[in-house]
N, C-alpha and C positions, 0 to 999 in steps of 0.2 A: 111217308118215309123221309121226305125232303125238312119236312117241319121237326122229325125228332135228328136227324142230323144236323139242323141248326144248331136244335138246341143244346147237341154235346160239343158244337165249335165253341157257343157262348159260355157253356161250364169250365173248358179249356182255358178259354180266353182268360178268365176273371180266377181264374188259380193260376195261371201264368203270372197275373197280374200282383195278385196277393204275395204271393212266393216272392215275387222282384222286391215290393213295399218290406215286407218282413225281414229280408236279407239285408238292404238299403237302411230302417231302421236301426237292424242290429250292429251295421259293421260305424253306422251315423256314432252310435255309444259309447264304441269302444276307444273314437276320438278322442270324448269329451275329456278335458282336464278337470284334475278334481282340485277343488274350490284352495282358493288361495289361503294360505294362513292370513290370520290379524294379525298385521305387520306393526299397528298399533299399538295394540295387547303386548303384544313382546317387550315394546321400548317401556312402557309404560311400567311392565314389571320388574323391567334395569333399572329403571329410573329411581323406582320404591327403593331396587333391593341396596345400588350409589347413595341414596339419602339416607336408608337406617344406617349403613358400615361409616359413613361421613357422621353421623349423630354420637355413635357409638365412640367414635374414636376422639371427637370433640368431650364427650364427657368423662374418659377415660384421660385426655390432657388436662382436661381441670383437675379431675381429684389427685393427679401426678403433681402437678402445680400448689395443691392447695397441701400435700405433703412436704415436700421441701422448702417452700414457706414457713411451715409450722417446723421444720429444724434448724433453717437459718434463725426464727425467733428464739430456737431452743441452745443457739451458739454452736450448733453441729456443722462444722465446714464441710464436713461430706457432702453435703447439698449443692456446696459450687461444684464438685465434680460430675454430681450426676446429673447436676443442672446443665455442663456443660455436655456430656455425655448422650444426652437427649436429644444434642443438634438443634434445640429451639434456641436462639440466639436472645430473643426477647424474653423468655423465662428465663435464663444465663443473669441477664440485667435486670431481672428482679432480684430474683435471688439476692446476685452481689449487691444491689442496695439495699437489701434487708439487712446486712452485713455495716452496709457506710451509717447507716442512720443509726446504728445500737453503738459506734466507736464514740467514745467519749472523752477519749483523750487522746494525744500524739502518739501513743507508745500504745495503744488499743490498732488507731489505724496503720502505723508502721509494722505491728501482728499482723495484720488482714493482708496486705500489701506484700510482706514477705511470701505467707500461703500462696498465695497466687501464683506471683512470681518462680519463685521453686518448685510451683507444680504444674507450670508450663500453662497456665488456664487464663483468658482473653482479658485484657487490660481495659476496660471502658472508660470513657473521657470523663466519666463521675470518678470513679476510684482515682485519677490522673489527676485531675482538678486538684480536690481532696487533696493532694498529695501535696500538689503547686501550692496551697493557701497554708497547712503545715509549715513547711519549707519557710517559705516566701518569712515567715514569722519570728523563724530563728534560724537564716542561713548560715552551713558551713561547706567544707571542701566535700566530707560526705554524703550531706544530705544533696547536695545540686548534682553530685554525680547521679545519687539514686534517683533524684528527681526526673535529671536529660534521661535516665533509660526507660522509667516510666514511661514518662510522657511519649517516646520512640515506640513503647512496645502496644499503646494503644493505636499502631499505626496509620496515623490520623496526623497529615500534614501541618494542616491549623495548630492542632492540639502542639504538638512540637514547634513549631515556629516561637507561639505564644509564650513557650515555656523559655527558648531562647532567647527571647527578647524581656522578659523576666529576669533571666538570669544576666545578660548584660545591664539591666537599671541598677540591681544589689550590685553588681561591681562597681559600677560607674559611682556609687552612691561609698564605696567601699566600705561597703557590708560583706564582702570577699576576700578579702584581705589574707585570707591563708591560700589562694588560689592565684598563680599569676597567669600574667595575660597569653601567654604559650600556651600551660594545660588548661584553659578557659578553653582557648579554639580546638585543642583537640579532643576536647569531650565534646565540642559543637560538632566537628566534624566526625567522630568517629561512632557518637549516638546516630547522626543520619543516615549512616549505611544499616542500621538494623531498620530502618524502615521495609515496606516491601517495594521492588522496582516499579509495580504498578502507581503505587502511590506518589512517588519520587517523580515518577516521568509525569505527575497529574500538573491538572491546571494550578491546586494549590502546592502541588511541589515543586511548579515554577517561583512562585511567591516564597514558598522558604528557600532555596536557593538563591535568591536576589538579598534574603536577608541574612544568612550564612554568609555569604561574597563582602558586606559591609561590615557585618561584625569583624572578617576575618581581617577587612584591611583597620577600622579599629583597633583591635587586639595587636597586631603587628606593629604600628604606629609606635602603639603604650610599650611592645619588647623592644621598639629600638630606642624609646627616650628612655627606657631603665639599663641600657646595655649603655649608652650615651653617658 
């Protein structure tokens, strides 16, 4: 009797036991976290999908590029504006020197220079130059006007100083002779306010303002020994 009630304590015991392990397994399971994503995998697939939309759109500005070329070579000014249109500032000054290099004479680039101008579209220090070496060749009252606004609307300190210290040597040389030394300064000074204030306030629009200051007491000199 003793010996088979052992042995239904022992059968107890070891399903007691089982049942704890079983329960303790299952409830261990339903811990577990399930497996992390490839964090890897992810970046790696942005990365692809950043590099083809970056490719795509690099060869989509080329062939944009390599159309508007082929109309500035075709003399279609439309091309500066949708060159300009584009917001690429470097295609802009393609364009417009596809435009300088085809001018072959004075009255070709004082055409291109107008376009511009009247259609409100960015002045580069090329088209300005261009403009200065014209000029510079056959100075009058008109052309040094339209030269100082040029040169003002590429709003580029240098580029305008240049152009006023230019236009003071033709006076001085009097190659200006239909311009006296009153409306001289006031085209020097009234070209400098279309600059932009950013530029004005810069380091090199300290430098034109120091050379503004001279011209001005020059010019004033020259009006008082001709009023004299």
């Amino acid at each position: 009797m003793i010996p088979f009630l052992i042995t239904i304590v022992i059968i107890v015991i070891i399903g007691v036991a089982f049942y704890s392990w079983r329960r303790y397994s299952l409830n261990d399971s339903e811990n577990v976290l399930p497996p992390q994503p490839n964090a890897r995998g992810l970046f790696a697939e942005e990365s692809l999908t950043s590099a083809a939309a970056r490719e795509l759109t690099a060869i989509a500005a080329s062939e944009k590029a390599e159309q508007l070329i082929a109309k500035a070579k075709a003399g279609d000014r439309a091309a500066l504006d949708e060159a300009h249109q584009s917001g690429d500032a470097g295609l802009y000054d393609q364009v417009l020197n596809e435009f300088l290099q085809r001018c072959e004479s004075d009255a070709q680039l004082l055409s291109l220079t107008s376009y511009v101008v009247q259609h409100e579209l960015p002045v580069s220090n090329g088209l300005a130059e261009a403009g200065i070496k014209s000029w510079s060749a056959a100075p009058d009252r008109s052309g040094t006007a339209r030269t100082l606004h040029l040169a003002a609307l590429t709003d580029d300190a240098d580029t305008y100083r240049r152009t006023v210290e230019r236009a003071l040597e033709l006076w001085r040389a009097r190659k200006l002779a239909d311009i006296s030394p009153v409306e001289l300064r006031a085209l020097f000074d009234g070209e400098f306010w279309v600059l932009s204030s950013r530029t004005r306030s810069s380091g090199a629009g300290f430098v034109l303002k120091r050379t503004l200051a001279s011209a001005r007491r020059e010019l004033e000199a020259a009006a008082s020994e001709a009023r004299a």
